[in-house]
C-alpha positions as semicolon CSV with decimal commas, in nm:
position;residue;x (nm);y (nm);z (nm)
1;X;-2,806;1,243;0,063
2;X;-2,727;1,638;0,003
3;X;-2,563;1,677;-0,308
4;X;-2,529;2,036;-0,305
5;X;-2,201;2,212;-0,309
6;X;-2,042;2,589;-0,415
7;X;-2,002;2,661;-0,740
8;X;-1,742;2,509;-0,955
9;X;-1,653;2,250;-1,176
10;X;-1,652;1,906;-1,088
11;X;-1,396;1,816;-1,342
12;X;-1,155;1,995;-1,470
13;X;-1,008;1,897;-1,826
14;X;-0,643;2,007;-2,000
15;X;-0,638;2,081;-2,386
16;X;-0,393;1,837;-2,553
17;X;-0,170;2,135;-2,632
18;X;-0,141;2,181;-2,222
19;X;-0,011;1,835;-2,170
20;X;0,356;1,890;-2,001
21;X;0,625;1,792;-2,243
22;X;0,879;1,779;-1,980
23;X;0,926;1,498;-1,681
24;X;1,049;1,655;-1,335
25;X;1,361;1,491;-1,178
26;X;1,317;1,635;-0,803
27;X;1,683;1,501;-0,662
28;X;1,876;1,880;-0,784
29;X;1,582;2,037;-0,524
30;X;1,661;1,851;-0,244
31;X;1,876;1,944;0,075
32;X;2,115;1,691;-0,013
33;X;2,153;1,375;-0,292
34;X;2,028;1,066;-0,244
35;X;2,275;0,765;-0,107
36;X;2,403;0,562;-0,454
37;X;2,335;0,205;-0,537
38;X;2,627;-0,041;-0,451
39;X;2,800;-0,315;-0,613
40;X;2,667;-0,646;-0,460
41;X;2,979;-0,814;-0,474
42;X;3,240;-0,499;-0,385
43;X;2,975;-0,272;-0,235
44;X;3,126;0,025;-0,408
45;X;2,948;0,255;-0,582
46;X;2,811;0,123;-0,942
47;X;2,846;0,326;-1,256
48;X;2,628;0,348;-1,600
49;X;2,816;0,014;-1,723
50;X;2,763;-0,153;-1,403
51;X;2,361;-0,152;-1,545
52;X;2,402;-0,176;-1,901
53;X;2,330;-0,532;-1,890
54;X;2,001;-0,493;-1,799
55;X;1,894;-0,109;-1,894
56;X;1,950;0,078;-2,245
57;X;2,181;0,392;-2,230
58;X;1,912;0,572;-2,255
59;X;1,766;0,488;-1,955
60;X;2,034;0,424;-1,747
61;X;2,138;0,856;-1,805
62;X;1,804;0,950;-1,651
63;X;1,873;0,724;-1,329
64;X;2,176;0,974;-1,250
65;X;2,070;1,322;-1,436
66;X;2,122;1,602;-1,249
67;X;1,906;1,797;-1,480
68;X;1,567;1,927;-1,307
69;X;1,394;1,879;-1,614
70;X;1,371;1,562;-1,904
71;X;1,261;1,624;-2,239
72;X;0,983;1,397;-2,295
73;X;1,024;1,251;-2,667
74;X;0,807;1,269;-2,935
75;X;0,717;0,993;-3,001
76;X;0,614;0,880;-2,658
77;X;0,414;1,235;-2,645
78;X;0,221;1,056;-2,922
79;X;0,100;0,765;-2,764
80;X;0,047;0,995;-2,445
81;X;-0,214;1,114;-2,611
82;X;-0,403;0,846;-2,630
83;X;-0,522;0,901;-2,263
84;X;-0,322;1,183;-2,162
85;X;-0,422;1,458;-1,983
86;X;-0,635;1,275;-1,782
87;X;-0,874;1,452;-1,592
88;X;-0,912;1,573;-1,251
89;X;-1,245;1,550;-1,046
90;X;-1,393;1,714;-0,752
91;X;-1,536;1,461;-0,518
92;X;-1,855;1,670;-0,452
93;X;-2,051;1,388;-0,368
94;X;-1,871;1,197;-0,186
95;X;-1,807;1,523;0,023
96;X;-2,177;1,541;0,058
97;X;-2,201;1,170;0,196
98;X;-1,971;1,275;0,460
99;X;-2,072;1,596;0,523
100;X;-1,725;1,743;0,569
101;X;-1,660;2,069;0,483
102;X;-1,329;1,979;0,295
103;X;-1,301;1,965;-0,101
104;X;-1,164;1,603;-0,214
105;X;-1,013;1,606;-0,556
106;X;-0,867;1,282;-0,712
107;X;-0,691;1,264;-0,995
108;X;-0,749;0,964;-1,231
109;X;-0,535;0,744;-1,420
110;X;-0,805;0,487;-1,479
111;X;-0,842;0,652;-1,808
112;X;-0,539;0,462;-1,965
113;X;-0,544;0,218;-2,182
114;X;-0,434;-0,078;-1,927
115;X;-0,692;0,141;-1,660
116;X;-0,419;0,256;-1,404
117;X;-0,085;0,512;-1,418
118;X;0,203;0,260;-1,527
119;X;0,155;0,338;-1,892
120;X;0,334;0,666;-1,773
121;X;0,679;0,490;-1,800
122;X;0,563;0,165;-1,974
123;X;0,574;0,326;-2,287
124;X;0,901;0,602;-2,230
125;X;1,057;0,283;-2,139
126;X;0,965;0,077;-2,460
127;X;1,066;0,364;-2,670
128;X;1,426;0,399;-2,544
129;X;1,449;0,002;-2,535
130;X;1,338;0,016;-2,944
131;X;1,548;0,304;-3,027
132;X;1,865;0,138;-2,901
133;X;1,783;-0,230;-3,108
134;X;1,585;-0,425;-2,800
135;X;1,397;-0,674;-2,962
136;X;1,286;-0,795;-2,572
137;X;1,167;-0,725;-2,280
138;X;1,121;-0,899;-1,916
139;X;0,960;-0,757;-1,645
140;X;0,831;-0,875;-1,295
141;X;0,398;-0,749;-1,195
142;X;0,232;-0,824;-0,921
143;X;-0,148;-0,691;-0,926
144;X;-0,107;-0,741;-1,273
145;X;-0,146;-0,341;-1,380
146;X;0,236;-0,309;-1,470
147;X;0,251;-0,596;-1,674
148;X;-0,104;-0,505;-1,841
149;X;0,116;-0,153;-1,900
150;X;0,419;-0,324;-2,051
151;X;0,261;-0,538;-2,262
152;X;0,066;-0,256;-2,447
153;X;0,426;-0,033;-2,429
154;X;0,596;-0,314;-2,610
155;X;0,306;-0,377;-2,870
156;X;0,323;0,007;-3,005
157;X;0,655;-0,077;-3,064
158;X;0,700;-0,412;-3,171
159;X;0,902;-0,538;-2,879
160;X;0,852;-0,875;-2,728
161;X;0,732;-0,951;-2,347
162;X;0,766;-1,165;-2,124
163;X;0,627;-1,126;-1,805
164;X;0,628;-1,304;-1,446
165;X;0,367;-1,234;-1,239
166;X;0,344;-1,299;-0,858
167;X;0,152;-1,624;-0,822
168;X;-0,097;-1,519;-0,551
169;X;-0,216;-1,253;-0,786
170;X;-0,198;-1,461;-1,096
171;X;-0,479;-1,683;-0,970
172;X;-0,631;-1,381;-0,775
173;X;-0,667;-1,198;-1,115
174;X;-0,699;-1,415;-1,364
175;X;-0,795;-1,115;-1,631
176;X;-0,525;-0,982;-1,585
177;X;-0,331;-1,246;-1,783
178;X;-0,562;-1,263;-2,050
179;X;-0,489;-0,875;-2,121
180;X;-0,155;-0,894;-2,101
181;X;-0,187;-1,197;-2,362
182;X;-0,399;-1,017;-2,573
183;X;-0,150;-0,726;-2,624
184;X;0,109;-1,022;-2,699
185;X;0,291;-1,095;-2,354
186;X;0,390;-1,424;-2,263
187;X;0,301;-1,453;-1,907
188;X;0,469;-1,704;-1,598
189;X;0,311;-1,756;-1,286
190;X;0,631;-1,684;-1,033
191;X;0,786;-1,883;-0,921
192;X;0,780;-2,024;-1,236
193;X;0,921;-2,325;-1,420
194;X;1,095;-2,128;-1,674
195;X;1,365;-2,052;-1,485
196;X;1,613;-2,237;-1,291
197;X;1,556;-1,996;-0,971
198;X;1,163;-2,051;-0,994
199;X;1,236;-2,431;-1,047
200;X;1,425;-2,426;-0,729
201;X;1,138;-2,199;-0,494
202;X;0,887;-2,467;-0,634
203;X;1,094;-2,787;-0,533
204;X;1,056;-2,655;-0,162
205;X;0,694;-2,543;-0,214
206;X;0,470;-2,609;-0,450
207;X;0,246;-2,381;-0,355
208;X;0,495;-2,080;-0,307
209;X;0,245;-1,781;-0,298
210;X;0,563;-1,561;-0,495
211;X;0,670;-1,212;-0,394
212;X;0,786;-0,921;-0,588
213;X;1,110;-0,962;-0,514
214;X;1,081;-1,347;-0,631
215;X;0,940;-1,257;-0,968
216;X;1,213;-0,967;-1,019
217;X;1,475;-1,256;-0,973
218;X;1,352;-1,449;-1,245
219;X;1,290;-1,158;-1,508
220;X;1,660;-1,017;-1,447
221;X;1,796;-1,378;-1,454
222;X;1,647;-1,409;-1,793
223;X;1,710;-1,035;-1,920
224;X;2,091;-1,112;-1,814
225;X;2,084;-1,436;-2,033
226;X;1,970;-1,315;-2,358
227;X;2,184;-1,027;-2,522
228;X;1,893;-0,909;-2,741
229;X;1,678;-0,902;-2,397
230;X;1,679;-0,599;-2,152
231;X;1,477;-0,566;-1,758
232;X;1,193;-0,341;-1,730
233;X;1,099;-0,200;-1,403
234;X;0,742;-0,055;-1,303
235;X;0,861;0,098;-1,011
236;X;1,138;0,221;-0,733
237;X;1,414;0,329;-0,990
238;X;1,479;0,711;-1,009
239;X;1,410;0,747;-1,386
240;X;1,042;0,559;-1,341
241;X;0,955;0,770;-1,053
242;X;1,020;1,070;-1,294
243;X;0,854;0,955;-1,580
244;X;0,522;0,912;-1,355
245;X;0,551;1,327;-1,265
246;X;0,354;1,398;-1,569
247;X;0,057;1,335;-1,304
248;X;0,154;1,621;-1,073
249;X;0,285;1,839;-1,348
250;X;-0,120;1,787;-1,503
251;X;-0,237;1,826;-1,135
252;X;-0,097;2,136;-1,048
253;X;-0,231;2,346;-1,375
254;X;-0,573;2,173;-1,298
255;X;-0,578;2,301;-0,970
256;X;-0,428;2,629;-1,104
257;X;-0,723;2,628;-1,313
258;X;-0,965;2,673;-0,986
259;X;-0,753;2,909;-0,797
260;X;-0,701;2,599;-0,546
261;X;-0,371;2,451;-0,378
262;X;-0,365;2,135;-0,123
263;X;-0,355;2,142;0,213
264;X;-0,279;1,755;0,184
265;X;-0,176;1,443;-0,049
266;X;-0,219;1,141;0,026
267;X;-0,157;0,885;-0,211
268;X;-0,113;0,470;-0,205
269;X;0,261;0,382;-0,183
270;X;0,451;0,024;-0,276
271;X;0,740;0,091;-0,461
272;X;0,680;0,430;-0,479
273;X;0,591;0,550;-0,831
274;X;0,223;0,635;-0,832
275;X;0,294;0,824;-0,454
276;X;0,569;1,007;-0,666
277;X;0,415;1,109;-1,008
278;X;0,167;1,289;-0,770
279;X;0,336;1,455;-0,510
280;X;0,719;1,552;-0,634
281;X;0,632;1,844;-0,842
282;X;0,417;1,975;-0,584
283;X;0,746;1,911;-0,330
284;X;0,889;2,131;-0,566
285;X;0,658;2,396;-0,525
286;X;0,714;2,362;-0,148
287;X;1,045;2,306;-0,130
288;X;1,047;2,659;-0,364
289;X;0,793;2,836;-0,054
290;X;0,499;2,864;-0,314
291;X;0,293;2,650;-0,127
292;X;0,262;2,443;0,198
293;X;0,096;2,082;0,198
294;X;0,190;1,743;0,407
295;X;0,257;1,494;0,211
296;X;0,155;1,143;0,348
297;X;0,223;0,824;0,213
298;X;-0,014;0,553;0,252
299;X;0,091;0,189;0,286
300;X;-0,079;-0,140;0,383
301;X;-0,045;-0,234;0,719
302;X;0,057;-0,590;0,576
303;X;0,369;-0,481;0,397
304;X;0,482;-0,151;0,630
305;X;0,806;-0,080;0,483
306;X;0,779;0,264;0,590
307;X;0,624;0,234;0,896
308;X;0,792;-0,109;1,048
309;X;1,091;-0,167;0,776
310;X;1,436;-0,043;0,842
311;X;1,609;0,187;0,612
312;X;1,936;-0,026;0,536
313;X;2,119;-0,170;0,221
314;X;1,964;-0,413;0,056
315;X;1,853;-0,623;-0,304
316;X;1,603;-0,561;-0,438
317;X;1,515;-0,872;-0,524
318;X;1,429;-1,214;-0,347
319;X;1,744;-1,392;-0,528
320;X;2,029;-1,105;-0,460
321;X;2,091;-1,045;-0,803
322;X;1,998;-0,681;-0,814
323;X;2,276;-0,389;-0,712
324;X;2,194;-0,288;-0,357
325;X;1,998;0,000;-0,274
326;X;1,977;0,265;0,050
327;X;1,590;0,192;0,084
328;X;1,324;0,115;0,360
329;X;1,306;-0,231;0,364
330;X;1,131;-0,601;0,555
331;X;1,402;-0,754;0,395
332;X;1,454;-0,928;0,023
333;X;1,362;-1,290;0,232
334;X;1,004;-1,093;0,311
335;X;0,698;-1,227;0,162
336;X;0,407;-1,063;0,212
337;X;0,047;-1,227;0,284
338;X;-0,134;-1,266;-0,083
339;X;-0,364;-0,933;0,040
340;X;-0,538;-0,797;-0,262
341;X;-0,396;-0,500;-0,338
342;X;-0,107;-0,670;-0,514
343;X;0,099;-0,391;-0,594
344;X;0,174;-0,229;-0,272
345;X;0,330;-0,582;-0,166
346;X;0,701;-0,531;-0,219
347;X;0,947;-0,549;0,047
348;X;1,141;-0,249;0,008
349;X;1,066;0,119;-0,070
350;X;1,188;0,371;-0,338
351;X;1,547;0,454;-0,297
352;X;1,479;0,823;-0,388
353;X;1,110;0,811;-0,199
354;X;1,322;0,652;0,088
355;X;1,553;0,943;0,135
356;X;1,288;1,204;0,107
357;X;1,091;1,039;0,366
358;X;1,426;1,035;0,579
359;X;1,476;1,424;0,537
360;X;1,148;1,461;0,694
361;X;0,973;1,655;0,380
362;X;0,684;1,343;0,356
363;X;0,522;1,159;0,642
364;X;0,375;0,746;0,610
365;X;0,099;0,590;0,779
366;X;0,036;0,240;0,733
367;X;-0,354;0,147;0,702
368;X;-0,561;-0,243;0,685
369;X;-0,726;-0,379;0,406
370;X;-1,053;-0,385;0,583
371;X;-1,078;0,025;0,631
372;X;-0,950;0,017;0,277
373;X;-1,225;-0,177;0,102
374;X;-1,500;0,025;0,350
375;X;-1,373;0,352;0,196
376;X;-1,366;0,182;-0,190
377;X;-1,711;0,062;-0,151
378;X;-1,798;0,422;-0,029
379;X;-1,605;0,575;-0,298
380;X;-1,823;0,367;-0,538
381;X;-2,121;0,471;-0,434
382;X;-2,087;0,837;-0,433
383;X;-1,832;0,897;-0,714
384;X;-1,914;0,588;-0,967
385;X;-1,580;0,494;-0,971
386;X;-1,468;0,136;-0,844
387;X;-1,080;0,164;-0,797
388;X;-0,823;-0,046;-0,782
389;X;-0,709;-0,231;-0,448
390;X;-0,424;-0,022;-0,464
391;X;-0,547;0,346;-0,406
392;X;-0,827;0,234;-0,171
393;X;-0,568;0,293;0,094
394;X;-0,533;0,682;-0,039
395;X;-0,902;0,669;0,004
396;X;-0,888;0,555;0,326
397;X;-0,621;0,853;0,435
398;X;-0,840;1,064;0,229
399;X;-1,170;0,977;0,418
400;X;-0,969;1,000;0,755
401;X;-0,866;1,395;0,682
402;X;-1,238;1,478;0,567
403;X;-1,320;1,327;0,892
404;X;-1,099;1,541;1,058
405;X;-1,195;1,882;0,860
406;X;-1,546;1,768;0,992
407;X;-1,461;1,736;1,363
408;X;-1,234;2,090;1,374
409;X;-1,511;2,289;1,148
410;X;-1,223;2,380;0,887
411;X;-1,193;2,375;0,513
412;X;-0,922;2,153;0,428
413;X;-0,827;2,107;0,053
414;X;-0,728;1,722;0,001
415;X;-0,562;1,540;-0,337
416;X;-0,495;1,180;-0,388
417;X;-0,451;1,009;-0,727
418;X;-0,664;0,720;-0,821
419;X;-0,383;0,560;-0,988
420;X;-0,641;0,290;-1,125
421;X;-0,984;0,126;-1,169
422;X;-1,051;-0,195;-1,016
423;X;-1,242;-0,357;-1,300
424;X;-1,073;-0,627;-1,338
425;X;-1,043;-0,695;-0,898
426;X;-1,385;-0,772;-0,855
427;X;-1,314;-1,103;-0,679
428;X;-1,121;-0,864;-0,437
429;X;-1,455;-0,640;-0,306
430;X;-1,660;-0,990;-0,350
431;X;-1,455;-1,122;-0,070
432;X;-1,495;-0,794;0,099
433;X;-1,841;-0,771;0,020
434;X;-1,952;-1,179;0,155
435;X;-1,682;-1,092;0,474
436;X;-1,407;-1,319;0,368
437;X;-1,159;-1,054;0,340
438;X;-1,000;-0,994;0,692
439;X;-0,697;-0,775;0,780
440;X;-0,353;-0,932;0,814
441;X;-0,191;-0,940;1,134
442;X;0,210;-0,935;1,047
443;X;0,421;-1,008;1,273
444;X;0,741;-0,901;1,479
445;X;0,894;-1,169;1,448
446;X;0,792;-1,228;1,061
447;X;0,991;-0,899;1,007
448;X;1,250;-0,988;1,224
449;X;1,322;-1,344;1,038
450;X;1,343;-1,109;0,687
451;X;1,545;-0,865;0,815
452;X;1,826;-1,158;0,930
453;X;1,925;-1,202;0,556
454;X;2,003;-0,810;0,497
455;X;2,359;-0,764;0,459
456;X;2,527;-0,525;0,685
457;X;2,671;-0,254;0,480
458;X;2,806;0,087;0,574
């Protein structure tokens, strides 16, 4: 293999004194606002009380800022900067293994302490928890990288955690446990037996594989019970979204840096935070006409809530406890085959990543696990990096575009952000690897039974 490319730096560093100090709230840029959450029982719009149960003040003012810009607070700049900036690489070889003549740069997040992006919020999310007298936190994970992220948040401040993870992944990714353990968190398999709502999942089945939305039921129910407790999310909500731009803000001076500007992103989308940290601030830039790139988000062709979901009302959650949100959705009943890239399998989409996707400013494609691990393993081999499940599917896009650059004879300038290493998913590419991991053929009528149970609102 050729490993010869122009000139230029493979990767491109930021000086701690360039780290952004601001977060970028993209919903003042758009065309028009974002539908609001509803009351589940009145279906009127809720209000900052309506979540005070389970969010601190704090919080709950940067779900509904109109500012374009959030101060980001000391001392969460401070444990930033135990990882952050994180660098940005040029993918020269792997450009030479596919002879394209497009430049792939990736952004990694790997570099964290829990190896993937969710520290981005984890921690702004512990802080403002602390500073308003939270002595606990609850939280749902389903890979097992947001709870990894929490429980180091909550041990810089001295917060409890309690976390349920989604019980295909918890015996998937066993590790994962053990870090979140280490860093203090007590962690349930979900369903679990620690809550009356788990108890009742498990009755039915025993062997109840768990969803997202099942494990968010049981965190909330336990947040709601305990006045010293509050819910932490690792994903969807407006204010986590923002708290994850510090990636694109870092992106776009790295790439400033080389004089470059994408012609794509792609980047792996669940609930949409790692999609969003990357692309909003450049959305900003075009939405401003300084620059022109699609925007693709990349899904897994076993949970397509872009693709094949609806974009309705709905919870959030498998139990309907949550306030419900304008969002692409399979429906809360939806639970997703135990593929490996556990944290793209959530049955509904980003409110906020919803809308923009409806005002036609980002496109989705929906991609199988199989092209997925092909691309990781090829990944590997060229860059050194073994990523998570999760951003294989970026890869995948990623690898598709380089393909295409190759077959029209054009340069095309691609970004993605590997939002994590897969260290600790190794059973993952040794199922891929001995040809045990097959794609997932969902359904019609799989989506069709989940969407039955979504209420018909507005």
């Amino acid at each position: 293999m050729s490993t010869e490319r122009d000139d230029g730096p493979t990767k491109v560093n930021l000086d701690e004194s360039e780290m952004p100090t601001q977060w970028y709230n993209v919903i003042p840029d758009l065309p028009a606002p974002p539908p609001p959450p509803l009351h589940p029982g009145t279906h009127e719009p809720i209000g900052p009380d309506d979540l005070a149960p389970l969010f601190p003040m704090g919080l709950i003012m940067q779900e509904v800022t109109g500012e374009s810009h959030v101060d980001i607070p000391g001392g969460v700049l401070d444990v930033y900067r135990l990882w952050r900036p994180s660098p940005l690489y040029r993918a020269r070889r792997l450009e030479a293994a596919l002879d394209t003549p497009a430049k792939i740069f990736f952004k990694y997040e790997g570099v964290s302490p829990a190896g993937s992006h969710k520290p981005n919020t984890a921690v702004p999310q512990a802080f403002y928890n602390h500073a308003e007298g939270v002595t606990k936190l609850t939280t749902e994970t389903g890979a097992g990288q947001w709870g990894s992220a929490l429980a180091f948040a909550t041990a810089q401040y001295g917060i409890e955690c309690e976390v349920w993870q989604v019980a295909a992944s918890y015996r998937q990714k066993p590790y994962r446990k053990t870090m979140m353990e280490i860093w203090g968190a007590r962690v349930h398999s979900s369903p679990s037996e620690a809550t009356e709502y788990g108890r009742s999942l498990l009755a039915e089945d025993p062997d109840h594989p768990g969803s997202l939305g099942v494990a968010i039921s049981e965190a909330v129910a336990t947040a709601a019970a305990d006045p010293n407790a509050r819910y932490s999310l690792g994903s969807v909500l407006n204010h986590v979204l923002m708290h994850q731009t510090i990636i694109g803000e870092e992106a776009l001076l790295q790439l400033a840096k080389l004089g470059e500007a994408p012609d794509v992103i792609v980047g792996c989308t669940g609930g949409g935070s790692n999609f969003a940290g990357l692309s909003f601030p450049f959305l900003r830039e075009k939405l401003a006409g300084r620059m022109d790139p699609t925007i693709r988000c990349i899904e897994p062709a076993a949970c397509p809530t872009f693709t094949r979901g609806e974009y309705r009302y709905d919870f959030g959650d498998h139990g309907m406890m949550t306030p419900l949100l304008k969002m692409h959705t399979l429906g809360h009943d939806f639970i997703p085959q135990p593929i490996h890239a556990g944290g793209l399998r959530y049955h509904g989409m980003s409110p906020l990543l919803s809308h923009i996707y409806e005002l036609g400013l980002v496109e989705a494609l929906a991609i199988p696990q199989e092209e997925c691990f092909a691309a990781a393993i090829q990944f590997a081999r060229s860059e050194g990096i073994v990523p998570a499940p999760e951003p294989t599917h970026a890869l995948a896009a990623a690898l598709r575009e380089a393909e295409a650059a190759k077959q029209a004879g054009e340069e095309r300038t691609i970004l993605t952000a590997m939002c994590g290493h897969g260290h600790l998913d190794l059973p993952a590419y040794e199922a891929y690897l001995s040809g045990a991991l097959v794609d997932v053929d969902l359904s019609d009528d799989a989506i069709a039974d989940a969407m039955a149970g979504v209420p018909a609102v507005g």
